[in-house]
C-alpha positions, 0 to 999 in steps of 0.5 A: 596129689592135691587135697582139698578140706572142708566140703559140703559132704554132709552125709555121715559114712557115706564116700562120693566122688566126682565126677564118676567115671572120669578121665584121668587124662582130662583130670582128676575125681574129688572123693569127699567123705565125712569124719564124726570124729578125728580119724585115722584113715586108710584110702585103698583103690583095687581094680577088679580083680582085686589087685590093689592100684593106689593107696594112701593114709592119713594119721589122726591129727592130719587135716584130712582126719580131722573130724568133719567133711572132707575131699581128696583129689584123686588124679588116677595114678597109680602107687609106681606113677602111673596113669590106671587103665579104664575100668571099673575100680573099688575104693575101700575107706577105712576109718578107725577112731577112739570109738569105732573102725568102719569101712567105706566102699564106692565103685569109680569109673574110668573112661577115655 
């Protein structure tokens, strides 16, 4: 998993990924979102169903929980390594800091 900080998401308690659908054969999507403040944040990929595929948190104080915009580079694995099937999917951002907890929601497409 690569990480990339310090994006021009500038809209507050939205979350964006591109490109939307991707080919996890051809690379990965950039999810960007935006801290107001240093965060703890919980990164939670369902499929349809409901069954949860990936799922990864930052801790308040790592750099992608530090206040401000930020991207994470989402290669299309799964939690066991392996590559997710086409399909329609549901990433659940939680975000919890001294002042608030909130979740974030976005649907991503994968094709072939």
């Amino acid at each position: 998993m690569e990480y990339i900080s310090a994006t021009s998401t500038a809209d507050k308690k939205t979350v964006k990924n591109t490109p939307n659908p991707f080919n996890p054969d051809k690379g990965g999507t950039k999810i960007g979102y935006y801290l107001e403040a240093d965060s703890k944040v919980t990164f939670k990929l369902y499929n349809m169903f409901g069954g949860l595929v990936w799922s990864k948190q930052v801790n308040k104080g790592e750099e992608l929980g530090l206040k401000g915009p930020h991207e994470l580079l989402y290669e299309g694995q799964t939690d066991g390594g392996f590559k997710i099937g086409v399909g329609l999917y549901v990433l659940k951002i939680t975000v919890e800091n001294d002042s608030e907890k909130y979740v974030l929601e976005r649907k991503i497409a994968v094709k072939k």
